[in-house]
VEXSEPA-446999 format. One line per 5 residues: number of its first residue (from 1); their letters; for each residue x, y, z negated of N, C-alpha, C, O. Coordinates in Angstrom, 1 decimal. Layout:
// VEXSEPA-446999
NUM	a	X/Y/Z/X/Y/Z/X/Y/Z/X/Y/Z  ...
This chain:
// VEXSEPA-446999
1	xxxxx	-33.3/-73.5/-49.2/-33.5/-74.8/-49.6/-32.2/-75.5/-49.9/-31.5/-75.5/-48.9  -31.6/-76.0/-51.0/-31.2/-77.0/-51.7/-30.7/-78.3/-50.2/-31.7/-78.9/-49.7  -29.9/-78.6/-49.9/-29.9/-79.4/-49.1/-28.5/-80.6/-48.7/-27.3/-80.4/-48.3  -29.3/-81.7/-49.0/-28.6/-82.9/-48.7/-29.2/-83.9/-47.6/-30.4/-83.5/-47.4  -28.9/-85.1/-46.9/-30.0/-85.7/-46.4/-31.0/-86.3/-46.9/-32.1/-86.4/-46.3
6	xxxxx	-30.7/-87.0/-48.4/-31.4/-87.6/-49.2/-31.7/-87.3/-50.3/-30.6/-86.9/-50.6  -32.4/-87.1/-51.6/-32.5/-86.6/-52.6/-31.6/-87.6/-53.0/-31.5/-88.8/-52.9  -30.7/-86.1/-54.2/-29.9/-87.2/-54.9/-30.6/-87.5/-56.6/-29.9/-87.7/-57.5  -31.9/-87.4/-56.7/-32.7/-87.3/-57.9/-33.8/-87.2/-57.2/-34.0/-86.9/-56.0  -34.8/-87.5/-58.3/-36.3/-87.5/-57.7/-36.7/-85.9/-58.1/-36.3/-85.5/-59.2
11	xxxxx	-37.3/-85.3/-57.3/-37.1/-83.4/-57.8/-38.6/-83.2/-58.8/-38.7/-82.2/-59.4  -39.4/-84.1/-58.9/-40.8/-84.2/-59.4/-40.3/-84.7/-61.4/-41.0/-84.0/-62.2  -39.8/-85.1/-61.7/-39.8/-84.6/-63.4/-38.9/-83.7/-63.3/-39.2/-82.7/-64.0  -37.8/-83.7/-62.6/-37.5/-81.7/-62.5/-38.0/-80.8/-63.3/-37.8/-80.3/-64.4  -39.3/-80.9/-61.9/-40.7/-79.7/-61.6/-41.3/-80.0/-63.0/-41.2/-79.0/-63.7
16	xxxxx	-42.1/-81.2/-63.7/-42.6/-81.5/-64.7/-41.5/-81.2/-66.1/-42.0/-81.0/-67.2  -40.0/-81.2/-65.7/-40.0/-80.6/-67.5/-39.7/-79.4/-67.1/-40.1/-78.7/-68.1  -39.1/-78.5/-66.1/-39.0/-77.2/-66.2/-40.5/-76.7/-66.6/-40.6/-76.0/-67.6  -41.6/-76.9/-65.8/-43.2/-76.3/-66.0/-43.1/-76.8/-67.6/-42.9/-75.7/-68.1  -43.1/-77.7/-68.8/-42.7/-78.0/-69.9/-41.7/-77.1/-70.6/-41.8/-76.8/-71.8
21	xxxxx	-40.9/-76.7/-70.0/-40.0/-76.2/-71.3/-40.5/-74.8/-70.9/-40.9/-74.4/-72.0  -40.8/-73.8/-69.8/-41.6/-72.8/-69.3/-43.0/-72.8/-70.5/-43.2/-71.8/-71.3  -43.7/-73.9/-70.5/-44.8/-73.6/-71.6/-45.7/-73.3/-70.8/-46.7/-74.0/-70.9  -45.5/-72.1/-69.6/-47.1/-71.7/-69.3/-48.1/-70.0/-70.4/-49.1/-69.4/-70.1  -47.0/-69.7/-71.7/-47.9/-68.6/-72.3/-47.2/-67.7/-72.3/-47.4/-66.7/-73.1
26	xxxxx	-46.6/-67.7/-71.6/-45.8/-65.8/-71.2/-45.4/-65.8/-69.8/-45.1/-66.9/-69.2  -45.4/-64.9/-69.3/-44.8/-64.5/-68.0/-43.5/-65.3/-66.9/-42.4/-65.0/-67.3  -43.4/-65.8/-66.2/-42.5/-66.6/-65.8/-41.2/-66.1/-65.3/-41.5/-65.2/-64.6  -39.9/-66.2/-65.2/-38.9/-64.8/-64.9/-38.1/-66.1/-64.2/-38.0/-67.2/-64.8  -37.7/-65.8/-63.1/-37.1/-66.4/-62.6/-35.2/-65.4/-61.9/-35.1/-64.2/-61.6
31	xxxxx	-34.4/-66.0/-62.0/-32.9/-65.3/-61.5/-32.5/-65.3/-60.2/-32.4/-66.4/-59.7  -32.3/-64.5/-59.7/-32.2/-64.4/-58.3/-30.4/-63.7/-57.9/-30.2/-62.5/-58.1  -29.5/-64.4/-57.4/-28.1/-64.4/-57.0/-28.2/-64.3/-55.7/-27.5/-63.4/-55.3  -28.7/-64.7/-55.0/-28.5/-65.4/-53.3/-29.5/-64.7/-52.4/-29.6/-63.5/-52.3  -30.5/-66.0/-51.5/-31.1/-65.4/-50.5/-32.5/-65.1/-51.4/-33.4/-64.5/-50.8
36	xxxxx	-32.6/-65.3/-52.6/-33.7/-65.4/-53.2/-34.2/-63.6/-53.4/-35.3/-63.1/-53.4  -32.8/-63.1/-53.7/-32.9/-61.7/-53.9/-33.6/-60.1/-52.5/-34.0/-59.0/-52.7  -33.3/-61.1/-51.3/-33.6/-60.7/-50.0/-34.5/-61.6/-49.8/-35.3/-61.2/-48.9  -34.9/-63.1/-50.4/-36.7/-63.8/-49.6/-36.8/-64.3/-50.7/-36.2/-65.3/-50.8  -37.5/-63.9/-51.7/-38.2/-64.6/-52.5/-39.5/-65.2/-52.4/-39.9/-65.8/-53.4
41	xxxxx	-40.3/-65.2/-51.5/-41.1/-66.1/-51.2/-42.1/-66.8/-51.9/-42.7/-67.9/-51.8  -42.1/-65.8/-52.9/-43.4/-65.5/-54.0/-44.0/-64.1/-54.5/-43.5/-63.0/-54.5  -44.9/-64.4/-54.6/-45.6/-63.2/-55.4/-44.8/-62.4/-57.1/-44.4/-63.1/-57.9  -44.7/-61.2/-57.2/-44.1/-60.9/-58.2/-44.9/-59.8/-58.6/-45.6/-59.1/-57.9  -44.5/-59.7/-60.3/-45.0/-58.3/-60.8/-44.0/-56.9/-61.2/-44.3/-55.7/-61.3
46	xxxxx	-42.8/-57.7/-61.4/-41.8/-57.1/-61.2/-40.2/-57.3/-61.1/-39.8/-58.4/-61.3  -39.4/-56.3/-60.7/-38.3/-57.3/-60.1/-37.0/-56.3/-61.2/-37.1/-55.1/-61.2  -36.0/-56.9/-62.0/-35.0/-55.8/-62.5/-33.4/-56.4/-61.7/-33.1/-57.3/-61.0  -32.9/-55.6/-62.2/-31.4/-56.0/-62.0/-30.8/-56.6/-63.2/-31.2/-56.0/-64.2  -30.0/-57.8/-63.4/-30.2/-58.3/-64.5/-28.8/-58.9/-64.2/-28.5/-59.0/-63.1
51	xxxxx	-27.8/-59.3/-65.5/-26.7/-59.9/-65.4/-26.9/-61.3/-67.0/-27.3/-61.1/-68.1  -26.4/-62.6/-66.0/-25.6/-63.5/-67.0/-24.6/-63.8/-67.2/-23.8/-63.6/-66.3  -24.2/-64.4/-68.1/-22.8/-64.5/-68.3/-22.9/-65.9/-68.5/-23.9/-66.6/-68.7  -21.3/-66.4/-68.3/-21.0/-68.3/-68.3/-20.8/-68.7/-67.0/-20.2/-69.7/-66.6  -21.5/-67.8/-66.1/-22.1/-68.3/-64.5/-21.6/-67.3/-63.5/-21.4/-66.1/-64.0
56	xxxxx	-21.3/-67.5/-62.3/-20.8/-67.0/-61.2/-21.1/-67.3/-60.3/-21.0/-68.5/-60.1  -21.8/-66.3/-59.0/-22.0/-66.3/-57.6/-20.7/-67.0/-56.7/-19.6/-66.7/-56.8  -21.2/-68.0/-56.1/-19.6/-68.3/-55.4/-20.3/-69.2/-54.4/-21.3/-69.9/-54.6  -19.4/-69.0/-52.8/-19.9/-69.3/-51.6/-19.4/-71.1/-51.8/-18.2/-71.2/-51.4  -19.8/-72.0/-52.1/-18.9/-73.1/-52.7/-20.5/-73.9/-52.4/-20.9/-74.7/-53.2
61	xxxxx	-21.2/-73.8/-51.5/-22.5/-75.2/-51.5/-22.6/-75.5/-50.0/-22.7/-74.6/-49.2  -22.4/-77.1/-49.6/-22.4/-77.4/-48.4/-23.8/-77.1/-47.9/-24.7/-77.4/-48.6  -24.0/-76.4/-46.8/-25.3/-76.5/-46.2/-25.6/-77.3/-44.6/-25.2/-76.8/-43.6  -26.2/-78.5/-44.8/-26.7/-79.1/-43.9/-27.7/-78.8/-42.8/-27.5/-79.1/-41.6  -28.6/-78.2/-43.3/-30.1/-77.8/-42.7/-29.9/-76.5/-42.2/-29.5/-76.0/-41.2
66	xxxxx	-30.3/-75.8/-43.5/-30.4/-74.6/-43.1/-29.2/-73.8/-42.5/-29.2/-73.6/-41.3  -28.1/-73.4/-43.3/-26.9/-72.4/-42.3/-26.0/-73.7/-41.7/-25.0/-73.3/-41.3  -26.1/-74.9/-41.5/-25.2/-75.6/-40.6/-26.1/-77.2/-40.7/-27.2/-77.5/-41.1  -25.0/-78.3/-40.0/-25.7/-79.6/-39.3/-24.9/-80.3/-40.1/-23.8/-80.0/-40.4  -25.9/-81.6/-40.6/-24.4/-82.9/-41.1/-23.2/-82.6/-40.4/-22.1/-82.4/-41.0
71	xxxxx	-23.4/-82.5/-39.2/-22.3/-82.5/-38.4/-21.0/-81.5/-38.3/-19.8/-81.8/-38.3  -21.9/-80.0/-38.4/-20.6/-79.3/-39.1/-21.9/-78.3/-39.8/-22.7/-77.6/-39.2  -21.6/-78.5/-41.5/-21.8/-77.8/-42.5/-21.8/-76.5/-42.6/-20.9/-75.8/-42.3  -22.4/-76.3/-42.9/-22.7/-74.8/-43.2/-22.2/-74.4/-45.1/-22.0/-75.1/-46.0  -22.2/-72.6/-44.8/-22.2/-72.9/-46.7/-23.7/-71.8/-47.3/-24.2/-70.9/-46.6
76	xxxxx	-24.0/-72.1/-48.4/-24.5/-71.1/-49.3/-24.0/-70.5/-50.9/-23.1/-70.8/-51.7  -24.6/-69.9/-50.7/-24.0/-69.8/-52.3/-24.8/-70.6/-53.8/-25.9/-71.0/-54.0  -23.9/-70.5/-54.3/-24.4/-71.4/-55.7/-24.3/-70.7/-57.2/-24.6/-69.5/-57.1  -24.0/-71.0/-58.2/-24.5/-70.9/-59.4/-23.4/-71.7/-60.1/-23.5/-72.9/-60.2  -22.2/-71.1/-60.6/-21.1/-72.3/-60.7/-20.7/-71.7/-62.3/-20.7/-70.5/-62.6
81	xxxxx	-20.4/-72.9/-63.3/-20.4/-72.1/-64.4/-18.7/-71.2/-64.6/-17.6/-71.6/-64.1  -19.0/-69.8/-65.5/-17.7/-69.6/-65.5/-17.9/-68.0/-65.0/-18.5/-67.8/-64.0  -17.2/-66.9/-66.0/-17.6/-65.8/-65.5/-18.5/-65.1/-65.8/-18.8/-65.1/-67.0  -19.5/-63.8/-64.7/-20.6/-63.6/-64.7/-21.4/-63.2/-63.9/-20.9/-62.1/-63.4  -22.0/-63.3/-63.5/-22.9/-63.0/-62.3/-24.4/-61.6/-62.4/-25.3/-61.6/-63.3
86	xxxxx	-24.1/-60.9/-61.5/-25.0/-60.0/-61.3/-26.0/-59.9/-60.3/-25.7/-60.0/-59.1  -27.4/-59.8/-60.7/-28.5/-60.3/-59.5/-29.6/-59.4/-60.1/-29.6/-58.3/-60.7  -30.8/-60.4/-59.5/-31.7/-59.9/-59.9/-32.6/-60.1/-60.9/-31.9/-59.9/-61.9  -33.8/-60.5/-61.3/-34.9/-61.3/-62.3/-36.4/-60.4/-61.4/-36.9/-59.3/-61.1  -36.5/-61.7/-61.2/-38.9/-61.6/-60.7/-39.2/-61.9/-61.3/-38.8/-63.0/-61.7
91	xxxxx	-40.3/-61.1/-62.1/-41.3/-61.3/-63.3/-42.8/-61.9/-62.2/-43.4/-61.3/-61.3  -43.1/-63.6/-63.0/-43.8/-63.5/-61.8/-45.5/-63.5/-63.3/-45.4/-63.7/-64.5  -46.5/-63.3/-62.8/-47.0/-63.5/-63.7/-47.7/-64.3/-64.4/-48.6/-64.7/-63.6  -48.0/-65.1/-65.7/-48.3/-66.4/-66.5/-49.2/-67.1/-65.1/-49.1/-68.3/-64.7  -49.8/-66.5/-64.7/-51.1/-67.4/-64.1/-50.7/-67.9/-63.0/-51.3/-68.9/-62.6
96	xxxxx	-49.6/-67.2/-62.3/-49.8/-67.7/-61.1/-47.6/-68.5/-61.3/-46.9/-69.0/-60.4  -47.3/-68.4/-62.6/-46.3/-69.0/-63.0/-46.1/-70.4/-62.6/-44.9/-70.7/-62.5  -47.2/-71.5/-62.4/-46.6/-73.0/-62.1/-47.0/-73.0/-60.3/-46.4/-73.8/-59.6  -48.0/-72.1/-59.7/-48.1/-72.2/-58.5/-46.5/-71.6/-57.6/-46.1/-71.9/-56.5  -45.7/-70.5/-58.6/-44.7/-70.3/-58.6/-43.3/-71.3/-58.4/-42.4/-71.3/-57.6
101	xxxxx	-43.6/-71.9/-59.6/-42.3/-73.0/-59.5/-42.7/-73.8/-58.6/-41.8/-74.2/-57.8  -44.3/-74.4/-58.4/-43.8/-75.6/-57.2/-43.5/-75.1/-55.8/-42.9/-75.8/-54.9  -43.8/-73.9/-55.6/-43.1/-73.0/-54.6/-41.6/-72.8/-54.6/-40.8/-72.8/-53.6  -41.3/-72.8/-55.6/-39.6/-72.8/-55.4/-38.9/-74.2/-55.6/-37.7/-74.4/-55.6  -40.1/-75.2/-55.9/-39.0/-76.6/-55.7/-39.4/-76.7/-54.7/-38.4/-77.2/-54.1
106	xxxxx	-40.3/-76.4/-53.6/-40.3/-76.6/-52.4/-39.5/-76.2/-51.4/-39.5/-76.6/-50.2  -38.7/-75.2/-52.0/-37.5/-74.1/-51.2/-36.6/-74.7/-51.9/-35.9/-75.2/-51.0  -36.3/-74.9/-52.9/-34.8/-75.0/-54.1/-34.4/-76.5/-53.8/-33.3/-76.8/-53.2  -35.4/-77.4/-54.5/-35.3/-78.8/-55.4/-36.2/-79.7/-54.6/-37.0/-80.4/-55.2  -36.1/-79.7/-53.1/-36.6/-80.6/-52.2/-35.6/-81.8/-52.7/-36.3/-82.7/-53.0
111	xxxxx	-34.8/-82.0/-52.8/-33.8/-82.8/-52.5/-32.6/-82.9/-53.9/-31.7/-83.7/-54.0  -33.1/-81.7/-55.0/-32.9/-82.1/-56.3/-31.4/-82.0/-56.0/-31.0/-83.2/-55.8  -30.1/-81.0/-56.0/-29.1/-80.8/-55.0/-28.8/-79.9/-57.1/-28.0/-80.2/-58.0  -29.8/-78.8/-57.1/-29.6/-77.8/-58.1/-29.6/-78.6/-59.2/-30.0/-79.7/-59.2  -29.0/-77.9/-60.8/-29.6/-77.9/-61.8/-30.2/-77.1/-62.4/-29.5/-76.2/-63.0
116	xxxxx	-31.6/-77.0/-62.5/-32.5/-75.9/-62.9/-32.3/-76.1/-64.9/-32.5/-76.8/-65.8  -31.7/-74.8/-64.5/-31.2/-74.4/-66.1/-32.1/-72.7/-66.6/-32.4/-71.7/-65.8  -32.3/-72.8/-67.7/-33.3/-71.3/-68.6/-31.7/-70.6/-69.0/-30.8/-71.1/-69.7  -31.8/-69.7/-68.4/-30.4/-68.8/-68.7/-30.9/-67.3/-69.3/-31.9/-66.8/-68.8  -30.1/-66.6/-70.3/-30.5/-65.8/-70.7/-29.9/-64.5/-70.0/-28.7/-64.3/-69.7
121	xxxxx	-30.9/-63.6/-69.7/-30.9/-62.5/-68.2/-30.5/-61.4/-69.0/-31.1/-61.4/-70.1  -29.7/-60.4/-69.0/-29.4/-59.1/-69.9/-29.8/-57.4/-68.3/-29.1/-56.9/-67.4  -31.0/-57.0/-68.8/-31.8/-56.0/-68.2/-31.5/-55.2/-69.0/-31.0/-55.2/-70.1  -31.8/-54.0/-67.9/-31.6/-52.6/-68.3/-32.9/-52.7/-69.8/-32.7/-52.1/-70.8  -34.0/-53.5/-69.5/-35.1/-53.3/-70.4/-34.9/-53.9/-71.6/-35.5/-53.6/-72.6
126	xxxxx	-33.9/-54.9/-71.8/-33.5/-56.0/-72.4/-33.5/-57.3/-71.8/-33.9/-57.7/-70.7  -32.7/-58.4/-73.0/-33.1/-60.0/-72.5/-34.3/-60.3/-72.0/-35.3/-59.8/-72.4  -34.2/-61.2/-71.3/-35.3/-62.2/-70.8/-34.7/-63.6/-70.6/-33.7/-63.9/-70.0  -35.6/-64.6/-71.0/-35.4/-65.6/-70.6/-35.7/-66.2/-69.0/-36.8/-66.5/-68.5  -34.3/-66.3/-68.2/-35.4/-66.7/-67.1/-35.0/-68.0/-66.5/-34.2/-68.6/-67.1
131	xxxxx	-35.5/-68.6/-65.5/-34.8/-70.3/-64.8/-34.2/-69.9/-63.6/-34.7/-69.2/-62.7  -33.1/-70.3/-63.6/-31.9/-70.1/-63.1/-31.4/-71.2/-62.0/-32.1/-72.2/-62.2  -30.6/-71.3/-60.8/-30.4/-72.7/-60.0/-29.3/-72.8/-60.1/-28.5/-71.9/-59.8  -28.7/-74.1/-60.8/-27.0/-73.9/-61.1/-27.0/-75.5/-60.0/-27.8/-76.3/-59.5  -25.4/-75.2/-60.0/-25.0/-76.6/-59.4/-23.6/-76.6/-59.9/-22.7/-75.7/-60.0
136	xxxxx	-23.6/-78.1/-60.3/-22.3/-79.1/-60.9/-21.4/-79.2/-60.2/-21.7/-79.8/-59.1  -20.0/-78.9/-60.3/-18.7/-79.0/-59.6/-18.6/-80.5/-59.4/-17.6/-81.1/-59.2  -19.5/-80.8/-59.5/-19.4/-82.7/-59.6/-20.4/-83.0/-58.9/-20.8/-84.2/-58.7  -21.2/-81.9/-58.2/-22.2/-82.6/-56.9/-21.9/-82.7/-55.9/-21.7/-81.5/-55.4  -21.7/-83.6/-55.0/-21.4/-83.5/-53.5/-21.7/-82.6/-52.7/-21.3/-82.8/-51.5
141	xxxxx	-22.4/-81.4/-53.1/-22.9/-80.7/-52.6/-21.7/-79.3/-52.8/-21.8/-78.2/-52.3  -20.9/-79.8/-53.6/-20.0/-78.5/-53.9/-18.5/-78.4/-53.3/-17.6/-78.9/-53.9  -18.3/-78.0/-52.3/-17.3/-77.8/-51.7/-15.8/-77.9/-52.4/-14.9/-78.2/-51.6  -15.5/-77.6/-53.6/-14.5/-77.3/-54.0/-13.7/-76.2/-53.6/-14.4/-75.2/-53.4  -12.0/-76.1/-53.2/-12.0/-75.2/-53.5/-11.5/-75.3/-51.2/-11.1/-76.2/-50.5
146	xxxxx	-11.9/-73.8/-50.9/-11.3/-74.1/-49.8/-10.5/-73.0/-48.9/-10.7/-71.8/-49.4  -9.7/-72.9/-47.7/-9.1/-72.3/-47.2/-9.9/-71.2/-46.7/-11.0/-71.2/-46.3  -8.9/-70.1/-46.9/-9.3/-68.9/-45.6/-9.2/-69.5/-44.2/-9.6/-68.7/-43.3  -9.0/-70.5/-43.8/-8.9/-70.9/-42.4/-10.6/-71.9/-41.9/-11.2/-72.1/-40.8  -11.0/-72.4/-43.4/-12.0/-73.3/-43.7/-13.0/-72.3/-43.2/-13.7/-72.4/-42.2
151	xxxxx	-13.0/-71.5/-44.1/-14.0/-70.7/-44.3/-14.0/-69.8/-42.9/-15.1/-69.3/-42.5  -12.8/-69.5/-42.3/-12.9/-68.8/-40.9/-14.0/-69.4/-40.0/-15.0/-68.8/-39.4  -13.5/-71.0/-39.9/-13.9/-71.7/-39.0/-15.6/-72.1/-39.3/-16.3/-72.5/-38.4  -15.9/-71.9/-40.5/-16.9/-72.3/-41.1/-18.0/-71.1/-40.4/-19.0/-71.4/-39.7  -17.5/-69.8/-40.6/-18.4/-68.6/-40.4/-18.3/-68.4/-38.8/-19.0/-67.6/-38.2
156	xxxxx	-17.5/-69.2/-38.1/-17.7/-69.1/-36.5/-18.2/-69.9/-35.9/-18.6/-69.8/-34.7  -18.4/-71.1/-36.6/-19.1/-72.4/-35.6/-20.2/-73.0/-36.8/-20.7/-74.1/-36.6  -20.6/-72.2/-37.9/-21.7/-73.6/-38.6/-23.1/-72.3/-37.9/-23.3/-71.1/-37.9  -23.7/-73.5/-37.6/-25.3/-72.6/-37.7/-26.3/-73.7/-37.7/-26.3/-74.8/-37.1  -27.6/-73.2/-39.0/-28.4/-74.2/-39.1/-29.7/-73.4/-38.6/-29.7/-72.4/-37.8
161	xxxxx	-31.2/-74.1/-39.2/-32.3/-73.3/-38.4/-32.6/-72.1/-39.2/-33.5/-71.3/-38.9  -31.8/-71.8/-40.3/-32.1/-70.4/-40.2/-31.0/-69.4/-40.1/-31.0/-68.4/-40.8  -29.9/-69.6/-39.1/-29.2/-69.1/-39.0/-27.8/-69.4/-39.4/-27.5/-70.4/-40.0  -27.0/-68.4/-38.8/-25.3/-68.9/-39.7/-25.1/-68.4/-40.8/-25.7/-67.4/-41.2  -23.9/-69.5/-41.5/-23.6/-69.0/-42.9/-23.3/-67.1/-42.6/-24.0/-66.2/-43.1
166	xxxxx	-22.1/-66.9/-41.9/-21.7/-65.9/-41.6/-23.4/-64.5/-41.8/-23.2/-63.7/-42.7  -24.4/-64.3/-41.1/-25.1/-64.1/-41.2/-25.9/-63.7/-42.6/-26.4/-62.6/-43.0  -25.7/-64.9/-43.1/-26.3/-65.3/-44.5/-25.6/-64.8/-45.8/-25.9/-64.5/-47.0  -24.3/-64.8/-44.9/-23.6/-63.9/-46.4/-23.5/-62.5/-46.4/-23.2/-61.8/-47.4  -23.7/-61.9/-45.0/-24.0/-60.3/-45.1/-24.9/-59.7/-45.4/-24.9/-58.6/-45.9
171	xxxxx	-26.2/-60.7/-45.0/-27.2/-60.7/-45.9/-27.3/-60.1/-47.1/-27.5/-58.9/-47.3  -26.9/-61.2/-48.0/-26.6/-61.0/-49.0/-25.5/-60.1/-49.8/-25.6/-59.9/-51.0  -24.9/-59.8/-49.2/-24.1/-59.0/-49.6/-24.4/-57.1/-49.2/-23.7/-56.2/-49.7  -25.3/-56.9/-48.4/-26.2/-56.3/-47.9/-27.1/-55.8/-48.8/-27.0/-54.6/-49.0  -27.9/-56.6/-49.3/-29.2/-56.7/-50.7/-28.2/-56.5/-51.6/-28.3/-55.4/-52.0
176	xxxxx	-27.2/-57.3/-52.1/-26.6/-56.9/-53.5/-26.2/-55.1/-53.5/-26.2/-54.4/-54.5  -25.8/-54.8/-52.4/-25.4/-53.4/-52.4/-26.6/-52.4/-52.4/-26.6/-51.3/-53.0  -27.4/-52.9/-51.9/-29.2/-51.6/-51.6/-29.3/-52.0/-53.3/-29.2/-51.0/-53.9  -29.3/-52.9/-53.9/-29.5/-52.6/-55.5/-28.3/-52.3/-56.8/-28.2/-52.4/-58.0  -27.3/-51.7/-55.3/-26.4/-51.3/-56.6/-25.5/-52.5/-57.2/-25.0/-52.3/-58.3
181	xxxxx	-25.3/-53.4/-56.6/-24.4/-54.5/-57.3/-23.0/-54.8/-56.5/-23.1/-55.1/-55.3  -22.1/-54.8/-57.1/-20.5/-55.5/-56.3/-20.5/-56.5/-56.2/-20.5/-57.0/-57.4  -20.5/-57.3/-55.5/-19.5/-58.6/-55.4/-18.0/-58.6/-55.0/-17.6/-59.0/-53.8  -17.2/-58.2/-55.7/-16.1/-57.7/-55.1/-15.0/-59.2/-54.2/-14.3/-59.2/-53.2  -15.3/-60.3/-55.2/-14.7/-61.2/-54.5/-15.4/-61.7/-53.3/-14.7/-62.5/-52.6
186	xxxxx	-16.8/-61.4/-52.8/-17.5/-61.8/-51.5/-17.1/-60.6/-50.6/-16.7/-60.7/-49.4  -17.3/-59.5/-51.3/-16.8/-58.7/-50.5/-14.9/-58.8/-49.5/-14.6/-58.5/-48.3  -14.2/-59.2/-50.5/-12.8/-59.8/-50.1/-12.9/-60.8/-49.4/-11.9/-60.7/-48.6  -13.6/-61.9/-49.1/-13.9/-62.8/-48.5/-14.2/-62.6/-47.1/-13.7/-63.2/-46.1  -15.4/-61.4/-47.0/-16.0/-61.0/-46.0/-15.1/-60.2/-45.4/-15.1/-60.6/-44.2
191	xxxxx	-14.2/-59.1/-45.8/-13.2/-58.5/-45.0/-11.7/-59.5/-44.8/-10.7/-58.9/-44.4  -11.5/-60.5/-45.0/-10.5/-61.3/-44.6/-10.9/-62.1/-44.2/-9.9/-62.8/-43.9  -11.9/-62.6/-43.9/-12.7/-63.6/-42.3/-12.9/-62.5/-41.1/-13.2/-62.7/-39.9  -12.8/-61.1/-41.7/-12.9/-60.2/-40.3/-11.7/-59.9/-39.8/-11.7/-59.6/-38.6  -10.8/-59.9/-40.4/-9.7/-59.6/-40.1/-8.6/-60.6/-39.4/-7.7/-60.4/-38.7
196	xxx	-9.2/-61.7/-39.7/-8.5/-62.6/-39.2/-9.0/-63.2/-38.1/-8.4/-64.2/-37.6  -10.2/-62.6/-37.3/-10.9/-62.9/-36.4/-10.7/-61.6/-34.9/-10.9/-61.4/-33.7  -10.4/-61.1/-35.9/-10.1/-59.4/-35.1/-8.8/-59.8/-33.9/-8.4/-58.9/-33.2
């Protein structure tokens, strides 16, 4: 979940123009970077490995709730333009496509934190169009840029109710490997928060 204390937008015309520009007459494909790729938390028909370009995985989103507290933040990863990013795509299918999205504003866009953008997916099978969760270097929600010491301190003391960031990025970095993907600069990240803890 997307998280601030307060919505900074109402997440309900969101939901109503993404379900709108979606249409409803083909298949629904959604992109998966993050924890989405290890819990997606919907039904699917099929899942590929898929890369976009413009956009980049990057540990840069404060987390309040889930991996940490107002009090001390947690982080997740985000969707930051610039670059390219390698993930996944769930093909979910037309019918059960809007019971889909309000499932993922209920995880994503409680709190309207994301910008849900249709990004074009490049599969081994070909393009797809799928919806994507980006976030603006201009939302409060985006850390900017921060220290190996930040981030030390971050992966030893933030924990929210689903755990710590630290946790959450092995995770992930865990799943991106069982499917064959590098993150080479998470990977750098991850062995120089170990090292300096060592």
């Amino acid at each position: 979940m997307s998280e601030v204390l307060k919505p900074l937008r109402d997440p309900q015309p969101l939901l109503e123009q993404a379900l709108a520009e979606w249409g409803g007459e083909d298949d629904l494909w959604v992109f998966a970077y993050g924890s989405l790729i290890w819990r997606p938390d919907f039904e699917f028909a099929e899942r590929r490995p898929a890369r976009v370009n413009g956009w980049h995985r990057a540990l840069k989103m404060w987390s309040r709730i889930n991996r940490g507290t107002p009090e001390r933040p947690g982080l997740v990863f985000a969707l930051l333009s610039g670059g390219c990013c390698r993930g996944m795509v769930f093909r979910i299918p037309r019918a059960a496509g809007e019971d889909a999205l309000r499932q993922l504003w209920r995880r994503e866009m409680i709190t309207a934190v994301y910008d849900a953008r249709w990004l074009n997916a490049h599969t081994p099978q070909g393009p797809v169009r799928a919806l994507a969760f980006t976030l603006s270097r201009a939302s409060p929600n985006h850390t900017g840029e921060l220290s190996l010491e930040e981030y030390r301190a971050i992966f030893a003391h933030a924990r929210g109710r689903y755990g710590t960031t630290h946790e959450y990025a092995h995770l992930t970095l865990e799943e991106l490997r069982r499917h064959d993907i590098r993150d080479r600069q998470l990977e750098r990240l991850l062995r120089k928060v170990q090292q300096d803890s060592d």
